[in-house]
DSSP file (Angstrom, degrees, kcal/mol; ACC not computed):
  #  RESIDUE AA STRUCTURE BP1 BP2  ACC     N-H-->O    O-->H-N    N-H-->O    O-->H-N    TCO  KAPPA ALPHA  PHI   PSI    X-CA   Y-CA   Z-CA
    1    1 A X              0   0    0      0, 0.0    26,-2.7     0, 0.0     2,-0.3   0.000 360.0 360.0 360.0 141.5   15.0   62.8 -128.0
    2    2 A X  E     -A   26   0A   0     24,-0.2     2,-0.3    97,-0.0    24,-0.2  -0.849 360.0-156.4 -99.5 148.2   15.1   58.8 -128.4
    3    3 A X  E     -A   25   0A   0     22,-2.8    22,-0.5    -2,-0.3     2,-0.3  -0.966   1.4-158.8-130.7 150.3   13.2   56.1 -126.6
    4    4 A X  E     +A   24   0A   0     -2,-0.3     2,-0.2   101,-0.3    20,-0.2  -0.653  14.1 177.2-107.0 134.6   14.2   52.6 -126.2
    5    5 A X  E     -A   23   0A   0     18,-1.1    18,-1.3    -2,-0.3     2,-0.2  -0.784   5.6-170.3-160.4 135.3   11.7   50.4 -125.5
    6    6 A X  E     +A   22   0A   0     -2,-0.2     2,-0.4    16,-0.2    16,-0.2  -0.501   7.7 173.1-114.6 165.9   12.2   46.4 -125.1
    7    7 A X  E     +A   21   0A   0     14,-1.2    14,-1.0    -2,-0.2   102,-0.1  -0.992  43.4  87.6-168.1 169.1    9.7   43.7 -124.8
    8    8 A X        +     0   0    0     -2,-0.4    11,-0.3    12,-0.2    12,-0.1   0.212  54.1 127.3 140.1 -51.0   10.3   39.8 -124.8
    9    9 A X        +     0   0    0     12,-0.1     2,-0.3     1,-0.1   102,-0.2  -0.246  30.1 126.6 -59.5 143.9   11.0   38.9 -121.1
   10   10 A X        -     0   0    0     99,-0.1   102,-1.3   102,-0.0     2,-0.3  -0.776  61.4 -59.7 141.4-163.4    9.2   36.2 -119.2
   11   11 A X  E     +d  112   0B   0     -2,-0.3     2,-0.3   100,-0.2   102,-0.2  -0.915  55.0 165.2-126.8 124.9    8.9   33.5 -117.3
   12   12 A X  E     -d  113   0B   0    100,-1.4   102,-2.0    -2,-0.3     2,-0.2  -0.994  36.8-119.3-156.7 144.2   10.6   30.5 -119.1
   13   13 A X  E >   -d  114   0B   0     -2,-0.3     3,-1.8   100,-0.2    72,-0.2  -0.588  53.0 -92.9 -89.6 150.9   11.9   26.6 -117.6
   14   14 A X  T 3  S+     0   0    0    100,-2.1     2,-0.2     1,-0.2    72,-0.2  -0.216 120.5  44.9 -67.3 168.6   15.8   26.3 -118.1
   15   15 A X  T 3  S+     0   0    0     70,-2.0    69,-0.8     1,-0.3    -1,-0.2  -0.374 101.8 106.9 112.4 -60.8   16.7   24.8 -121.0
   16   16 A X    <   -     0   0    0     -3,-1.8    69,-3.0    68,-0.3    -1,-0.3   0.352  60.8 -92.2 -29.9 152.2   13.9   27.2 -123.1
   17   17 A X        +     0   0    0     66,-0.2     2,-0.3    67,-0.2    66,-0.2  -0.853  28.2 172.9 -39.4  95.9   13.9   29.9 -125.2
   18   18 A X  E     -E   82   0C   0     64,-1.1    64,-3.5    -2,-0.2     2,-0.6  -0.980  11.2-172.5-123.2 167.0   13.7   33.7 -125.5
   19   19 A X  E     -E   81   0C   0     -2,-0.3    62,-0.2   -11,-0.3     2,-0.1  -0.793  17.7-162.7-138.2 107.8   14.0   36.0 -127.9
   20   20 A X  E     -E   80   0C   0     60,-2.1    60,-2.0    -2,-0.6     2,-0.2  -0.516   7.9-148.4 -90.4 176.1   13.9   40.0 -126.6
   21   21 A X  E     -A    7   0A   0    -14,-1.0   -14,-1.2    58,-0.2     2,-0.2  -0.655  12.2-171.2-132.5 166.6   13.3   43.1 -128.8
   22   22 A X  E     -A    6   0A   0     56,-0.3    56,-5.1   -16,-0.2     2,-0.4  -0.540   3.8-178.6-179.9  99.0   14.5   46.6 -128.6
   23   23 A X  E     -AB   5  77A   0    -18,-1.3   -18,-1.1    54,-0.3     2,-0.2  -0.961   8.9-164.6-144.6 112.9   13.0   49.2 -130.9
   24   24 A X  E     +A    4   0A   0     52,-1.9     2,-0.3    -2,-0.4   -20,-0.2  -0.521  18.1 167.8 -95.3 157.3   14.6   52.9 -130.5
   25   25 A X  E     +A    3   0A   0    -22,-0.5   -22,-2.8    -2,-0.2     2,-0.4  -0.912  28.3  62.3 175.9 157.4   12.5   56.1 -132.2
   26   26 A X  E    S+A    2   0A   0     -2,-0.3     2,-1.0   -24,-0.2   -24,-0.2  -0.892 102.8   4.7 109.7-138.6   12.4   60.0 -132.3
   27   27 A X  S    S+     0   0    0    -26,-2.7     2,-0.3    -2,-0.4    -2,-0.1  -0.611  79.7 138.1 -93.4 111.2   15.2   61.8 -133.6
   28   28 A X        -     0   0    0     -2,-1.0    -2,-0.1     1,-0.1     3,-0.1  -0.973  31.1-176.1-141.7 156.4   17.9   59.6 -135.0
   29   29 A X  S    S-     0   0    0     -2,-0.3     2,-0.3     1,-0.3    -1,-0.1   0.691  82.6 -23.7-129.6 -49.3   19.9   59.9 -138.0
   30   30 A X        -     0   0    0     46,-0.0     2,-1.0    44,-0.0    70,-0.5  -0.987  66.0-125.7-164.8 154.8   21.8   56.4 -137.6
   31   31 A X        -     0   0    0     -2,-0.3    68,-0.1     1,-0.2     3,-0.1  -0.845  16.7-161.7-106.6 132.4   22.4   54.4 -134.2
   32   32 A X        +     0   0    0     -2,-1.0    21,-1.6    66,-0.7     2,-0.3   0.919  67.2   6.9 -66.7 -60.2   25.9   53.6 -133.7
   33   33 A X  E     -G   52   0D   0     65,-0.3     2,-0.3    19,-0.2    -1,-0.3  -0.922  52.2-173.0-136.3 146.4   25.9   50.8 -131.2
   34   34 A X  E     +G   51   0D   0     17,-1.4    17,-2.5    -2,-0.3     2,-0.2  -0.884  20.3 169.4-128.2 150.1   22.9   48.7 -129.6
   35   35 A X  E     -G   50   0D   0     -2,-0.3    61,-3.1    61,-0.3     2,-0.3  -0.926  28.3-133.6-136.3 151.5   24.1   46.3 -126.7
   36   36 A X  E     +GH  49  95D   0     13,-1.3    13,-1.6    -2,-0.2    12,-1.4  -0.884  27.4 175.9-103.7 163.9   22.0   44.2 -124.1
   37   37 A X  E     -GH  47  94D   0     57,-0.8    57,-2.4    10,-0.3     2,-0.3  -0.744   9.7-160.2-149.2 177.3   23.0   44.4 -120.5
   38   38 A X  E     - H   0  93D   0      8,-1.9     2,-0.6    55,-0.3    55,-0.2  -0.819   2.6-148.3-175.8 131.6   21.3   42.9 -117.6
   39   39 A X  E     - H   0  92D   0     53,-3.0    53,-0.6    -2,-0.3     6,-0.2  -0.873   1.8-163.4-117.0 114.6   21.3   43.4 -113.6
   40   40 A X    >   -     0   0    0     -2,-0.6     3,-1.8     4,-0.5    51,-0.1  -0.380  45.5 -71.0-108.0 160.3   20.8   41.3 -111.2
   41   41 A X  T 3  S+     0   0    0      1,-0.2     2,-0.6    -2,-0.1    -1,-0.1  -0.368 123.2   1.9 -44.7 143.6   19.8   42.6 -107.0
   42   42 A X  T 3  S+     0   0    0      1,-0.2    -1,-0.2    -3,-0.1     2,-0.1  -0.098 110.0 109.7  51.4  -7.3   22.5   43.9 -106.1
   43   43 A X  S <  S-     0   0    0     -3,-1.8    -1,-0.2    -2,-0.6     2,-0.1  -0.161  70.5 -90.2 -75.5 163.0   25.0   43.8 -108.9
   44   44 A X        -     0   0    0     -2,-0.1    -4,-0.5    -3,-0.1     2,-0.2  -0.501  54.8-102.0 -76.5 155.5   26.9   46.0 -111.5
   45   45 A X        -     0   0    0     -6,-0.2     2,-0.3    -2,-0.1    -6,-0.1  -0.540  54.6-158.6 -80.4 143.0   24.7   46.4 -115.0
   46   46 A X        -     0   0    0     -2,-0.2    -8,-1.9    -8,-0.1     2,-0.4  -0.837  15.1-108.9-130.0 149.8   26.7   43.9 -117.1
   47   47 A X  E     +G   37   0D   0     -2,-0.3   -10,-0.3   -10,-0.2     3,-0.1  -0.581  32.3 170.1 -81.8 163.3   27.1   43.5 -120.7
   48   48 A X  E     -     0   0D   0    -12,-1.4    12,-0.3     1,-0.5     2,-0.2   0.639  66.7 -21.9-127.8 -30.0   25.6   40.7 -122.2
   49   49 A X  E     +G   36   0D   0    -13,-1.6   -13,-1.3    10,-0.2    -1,-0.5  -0.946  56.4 174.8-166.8 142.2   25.9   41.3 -126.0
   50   50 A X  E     -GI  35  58D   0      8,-2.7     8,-2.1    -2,-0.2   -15,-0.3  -0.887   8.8-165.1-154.5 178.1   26.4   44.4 -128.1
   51   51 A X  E     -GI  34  57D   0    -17,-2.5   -17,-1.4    -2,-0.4     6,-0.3  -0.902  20.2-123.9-167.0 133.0   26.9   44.7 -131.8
   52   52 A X  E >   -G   33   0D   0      4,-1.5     3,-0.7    -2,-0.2   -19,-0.2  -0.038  38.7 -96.8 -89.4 166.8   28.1   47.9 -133.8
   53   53 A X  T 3  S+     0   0    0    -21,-1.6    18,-0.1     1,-0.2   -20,-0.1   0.988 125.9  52.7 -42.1 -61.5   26.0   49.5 -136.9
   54   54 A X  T 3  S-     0   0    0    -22,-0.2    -1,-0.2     1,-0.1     3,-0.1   0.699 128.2-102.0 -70.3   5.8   28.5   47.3 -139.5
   55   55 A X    <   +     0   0    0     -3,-0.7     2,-0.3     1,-0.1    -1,-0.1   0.986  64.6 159.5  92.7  23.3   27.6   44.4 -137.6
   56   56 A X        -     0   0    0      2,-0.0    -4,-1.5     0, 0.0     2,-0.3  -0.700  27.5-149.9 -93.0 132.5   30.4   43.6 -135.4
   57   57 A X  E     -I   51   0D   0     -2,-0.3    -6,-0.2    -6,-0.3     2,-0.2  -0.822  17.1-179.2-134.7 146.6   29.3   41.5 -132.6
   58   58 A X  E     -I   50   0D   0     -8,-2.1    -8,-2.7    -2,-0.3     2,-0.3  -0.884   8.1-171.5-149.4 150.0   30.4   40.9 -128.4
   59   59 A X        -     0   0    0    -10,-0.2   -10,-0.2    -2,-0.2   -11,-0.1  -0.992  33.1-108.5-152.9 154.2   29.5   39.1 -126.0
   60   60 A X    >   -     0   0    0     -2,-0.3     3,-0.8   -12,-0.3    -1,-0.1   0.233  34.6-126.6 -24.3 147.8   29.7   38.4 -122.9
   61   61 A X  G >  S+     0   0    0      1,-0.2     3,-0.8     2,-0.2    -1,-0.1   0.789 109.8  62.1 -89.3 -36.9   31.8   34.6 -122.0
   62   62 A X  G 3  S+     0   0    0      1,-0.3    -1,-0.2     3,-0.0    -2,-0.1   0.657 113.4  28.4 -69.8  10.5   28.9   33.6 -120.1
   63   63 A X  G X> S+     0   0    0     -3,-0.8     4,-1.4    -4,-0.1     3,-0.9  -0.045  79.5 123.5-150.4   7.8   26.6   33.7 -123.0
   64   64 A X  T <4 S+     0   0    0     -3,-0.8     4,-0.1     1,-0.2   -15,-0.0  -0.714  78.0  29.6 -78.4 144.6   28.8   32.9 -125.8
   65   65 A X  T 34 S+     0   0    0     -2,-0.3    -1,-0.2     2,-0.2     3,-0.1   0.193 123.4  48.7  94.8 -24.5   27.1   29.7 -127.5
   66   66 A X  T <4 S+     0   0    0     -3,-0.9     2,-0.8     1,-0.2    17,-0.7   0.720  98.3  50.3-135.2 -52.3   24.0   30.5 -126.6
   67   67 A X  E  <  -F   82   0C   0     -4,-1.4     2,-0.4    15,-0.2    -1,-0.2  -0.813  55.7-164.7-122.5 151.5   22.9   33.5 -127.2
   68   68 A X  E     -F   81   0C   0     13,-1.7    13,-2.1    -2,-0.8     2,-0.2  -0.674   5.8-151.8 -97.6 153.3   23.0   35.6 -130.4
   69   69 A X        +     0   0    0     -2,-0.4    11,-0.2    11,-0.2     2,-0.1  -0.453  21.4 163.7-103.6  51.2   22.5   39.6 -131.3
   70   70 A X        -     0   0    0     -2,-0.2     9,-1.9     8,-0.1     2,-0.4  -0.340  18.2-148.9 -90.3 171.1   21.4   40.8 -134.2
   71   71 A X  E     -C   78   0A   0      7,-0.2     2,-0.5   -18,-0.1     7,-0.2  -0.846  16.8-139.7-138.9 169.6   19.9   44.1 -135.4
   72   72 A X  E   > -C   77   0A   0      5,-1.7     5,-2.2    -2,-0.4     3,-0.1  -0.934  24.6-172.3-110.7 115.9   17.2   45.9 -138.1
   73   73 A X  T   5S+     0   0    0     -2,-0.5     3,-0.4     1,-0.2    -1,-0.1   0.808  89.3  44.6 -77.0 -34.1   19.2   49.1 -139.3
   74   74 A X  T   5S+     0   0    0      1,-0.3    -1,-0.2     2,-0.1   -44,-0.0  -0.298 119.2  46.6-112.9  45.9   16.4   50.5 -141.2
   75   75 A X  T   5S-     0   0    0     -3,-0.1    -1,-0.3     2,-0.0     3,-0.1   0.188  97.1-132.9-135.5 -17.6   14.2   49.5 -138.0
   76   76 A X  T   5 +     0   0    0     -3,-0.4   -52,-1.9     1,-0.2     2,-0.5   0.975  64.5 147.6  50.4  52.6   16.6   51.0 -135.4
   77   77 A X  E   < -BC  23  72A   0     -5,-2.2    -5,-1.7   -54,-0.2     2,-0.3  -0.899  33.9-173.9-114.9 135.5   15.7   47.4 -134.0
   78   78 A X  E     - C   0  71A   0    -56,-5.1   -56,-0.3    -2,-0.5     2,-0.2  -0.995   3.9-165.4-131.7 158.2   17.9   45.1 -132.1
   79   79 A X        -     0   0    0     -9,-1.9     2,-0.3    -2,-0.3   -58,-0.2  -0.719  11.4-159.9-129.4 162.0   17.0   41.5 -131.0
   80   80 A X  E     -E   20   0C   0    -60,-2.0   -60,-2.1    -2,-0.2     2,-0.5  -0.776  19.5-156.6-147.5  86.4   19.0   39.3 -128.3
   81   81 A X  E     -EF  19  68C   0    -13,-2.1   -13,-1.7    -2,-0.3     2,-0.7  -0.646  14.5-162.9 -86.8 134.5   17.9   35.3 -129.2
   82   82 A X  E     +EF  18  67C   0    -64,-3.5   -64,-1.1    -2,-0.5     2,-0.4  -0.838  15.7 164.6-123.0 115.3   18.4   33.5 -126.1
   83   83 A X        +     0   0    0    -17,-0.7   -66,-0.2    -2,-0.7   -67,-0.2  -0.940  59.3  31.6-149.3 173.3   18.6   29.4 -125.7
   84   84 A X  S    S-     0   0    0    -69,-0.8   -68,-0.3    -2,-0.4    -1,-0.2   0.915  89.8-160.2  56.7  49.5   19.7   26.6 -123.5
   85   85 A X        -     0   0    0    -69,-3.0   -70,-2.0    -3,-0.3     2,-0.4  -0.049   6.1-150.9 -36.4 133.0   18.5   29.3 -120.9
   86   86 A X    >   -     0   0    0    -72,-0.2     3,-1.6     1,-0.1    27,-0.2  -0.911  29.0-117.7-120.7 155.4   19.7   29.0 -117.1
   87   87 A X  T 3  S+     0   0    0     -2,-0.4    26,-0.3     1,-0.3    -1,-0.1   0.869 116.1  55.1 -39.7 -51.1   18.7   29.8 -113.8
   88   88 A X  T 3  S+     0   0    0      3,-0.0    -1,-0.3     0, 0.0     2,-0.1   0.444  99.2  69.0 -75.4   9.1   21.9   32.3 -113.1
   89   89 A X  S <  S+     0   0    0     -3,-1.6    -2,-0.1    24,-0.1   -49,-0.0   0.563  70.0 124.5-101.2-101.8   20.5   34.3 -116.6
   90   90 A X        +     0   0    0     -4,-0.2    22,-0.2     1,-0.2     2,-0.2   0.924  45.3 112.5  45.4 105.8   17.6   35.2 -114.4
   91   91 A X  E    S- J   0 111D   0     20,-1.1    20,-3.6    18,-0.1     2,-0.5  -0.890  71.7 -92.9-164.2 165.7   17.7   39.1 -114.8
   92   92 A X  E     -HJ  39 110D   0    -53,-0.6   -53,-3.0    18,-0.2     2,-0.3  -0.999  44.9-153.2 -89.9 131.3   16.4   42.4 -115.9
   93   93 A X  E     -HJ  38 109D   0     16,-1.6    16,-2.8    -2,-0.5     2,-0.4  -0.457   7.6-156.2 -86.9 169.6   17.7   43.0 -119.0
   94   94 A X  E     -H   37   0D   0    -57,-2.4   -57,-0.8    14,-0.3     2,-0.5  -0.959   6.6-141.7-127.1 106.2   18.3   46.4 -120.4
   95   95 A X  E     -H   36   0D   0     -2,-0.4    11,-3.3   -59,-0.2   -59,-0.2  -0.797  17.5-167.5 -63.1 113.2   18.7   47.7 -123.7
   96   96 A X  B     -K  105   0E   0    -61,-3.1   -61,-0.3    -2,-0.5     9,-0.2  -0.580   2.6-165.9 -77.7 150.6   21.0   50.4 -124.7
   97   97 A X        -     0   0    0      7,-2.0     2,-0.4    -2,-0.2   -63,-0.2   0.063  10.9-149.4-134.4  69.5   21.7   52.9 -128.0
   98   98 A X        +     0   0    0    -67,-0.1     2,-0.7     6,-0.1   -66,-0.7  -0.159  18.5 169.0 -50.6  92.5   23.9   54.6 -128.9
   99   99 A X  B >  S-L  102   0F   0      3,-1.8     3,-1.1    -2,-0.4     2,-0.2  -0.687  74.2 -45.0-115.2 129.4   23.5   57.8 -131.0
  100  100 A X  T 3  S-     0   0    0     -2,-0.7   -68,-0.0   -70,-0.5    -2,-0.0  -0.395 125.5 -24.5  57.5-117.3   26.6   60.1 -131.4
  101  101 A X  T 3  S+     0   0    0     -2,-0.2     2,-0.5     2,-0.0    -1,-0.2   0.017 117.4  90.0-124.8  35.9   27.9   60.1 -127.9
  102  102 A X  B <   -L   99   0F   0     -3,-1.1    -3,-1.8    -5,-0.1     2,-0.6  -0.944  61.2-138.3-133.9 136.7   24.7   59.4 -125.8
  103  103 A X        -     0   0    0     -2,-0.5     2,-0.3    -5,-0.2    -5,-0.1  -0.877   5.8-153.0-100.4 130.1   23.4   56.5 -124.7
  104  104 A X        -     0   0    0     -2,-0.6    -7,-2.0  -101,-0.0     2,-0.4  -0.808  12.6-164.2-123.7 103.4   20.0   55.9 -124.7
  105  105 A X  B     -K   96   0E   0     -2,-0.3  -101,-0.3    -9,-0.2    -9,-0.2  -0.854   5.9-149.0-122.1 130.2   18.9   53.4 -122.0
  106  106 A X        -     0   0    0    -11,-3.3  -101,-0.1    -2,-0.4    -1,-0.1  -0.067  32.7-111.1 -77.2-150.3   14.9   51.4 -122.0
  107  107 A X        -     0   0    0      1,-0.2    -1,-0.1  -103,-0.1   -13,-0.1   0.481  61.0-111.0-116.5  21.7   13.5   50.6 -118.8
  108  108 A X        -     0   0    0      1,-0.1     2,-0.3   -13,-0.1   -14,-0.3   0.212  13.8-112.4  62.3 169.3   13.9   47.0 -119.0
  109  109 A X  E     -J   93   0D   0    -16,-2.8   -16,-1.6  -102,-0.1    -1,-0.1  -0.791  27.2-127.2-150.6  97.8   12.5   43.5 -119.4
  110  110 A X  E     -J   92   0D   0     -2,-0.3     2,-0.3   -18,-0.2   -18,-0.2  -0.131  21.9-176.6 -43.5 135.3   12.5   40.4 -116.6
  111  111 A X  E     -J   91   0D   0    -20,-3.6   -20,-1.1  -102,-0.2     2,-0.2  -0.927   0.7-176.5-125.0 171.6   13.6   37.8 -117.8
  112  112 A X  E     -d   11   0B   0   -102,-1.3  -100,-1.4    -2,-0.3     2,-0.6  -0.690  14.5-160.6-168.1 117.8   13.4   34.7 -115.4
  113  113 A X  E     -d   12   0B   0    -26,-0.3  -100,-0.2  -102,-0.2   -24,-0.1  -0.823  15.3-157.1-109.8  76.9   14.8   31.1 -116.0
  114  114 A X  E      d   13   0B   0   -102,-2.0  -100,-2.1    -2,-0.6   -27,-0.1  -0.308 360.0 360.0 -55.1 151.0   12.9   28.5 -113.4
  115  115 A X              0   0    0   -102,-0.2    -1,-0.1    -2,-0.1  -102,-0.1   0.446 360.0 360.0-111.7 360.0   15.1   25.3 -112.8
């Protein structure tokens, strides 16, 4: 079994900063994919960023510029640094992982962008 568990999320004036965390453990032999995703009331779960084991990076159009994805292999960590923050990123994000062919979901982290 894995658990995802993310931390980072707040209360931040646009413009601002964050930087979330995402730290997977239990039985893994190598993580394949981490993405963040994020869901707003009433919306589809979106991607926001993901990035493969070698380090292959996507993201999202609405966040390209702004925020980056990098990851800790030998930490089975992934980070999602987040600037020039906006009202519409106002979300819970979600963390994903992906080991062999399951995905591995945390329970999320508000993030929320005051104007």
């Amino acid at each position: 079994q894995v658990q995802v568990v993310e931390s980072g999320g707040g209360l931040v004036q646009a413009g601002g900063t964050l930087r979330l965390s995402c730290a997977a453990s239990g039985t893994i032999f190598s993580i394949d994919y981490m993405g963040w995703y994020r869901q707003a009331p009433g919306k589809q779960r979106e991607l926001v960023a993901g990035i493969t084991r070698g380090g292959i990076t996507d993201y999202a159009d609405s966040v390209k510029g702004r925020f980056t994805i990098s990851r800790d292999n030998a930490k089975n960590t992934v980070y999602l640094q987040m600037n020039s923050l906006k009202p519409e990123d106002t979300c819970v994000y979600y963390c994903m992982v992906k080991v062999r062919v399951i995905d591995y979901w945390g329970q999320g982290t508000q993030v929320t962008v005051s104007s």
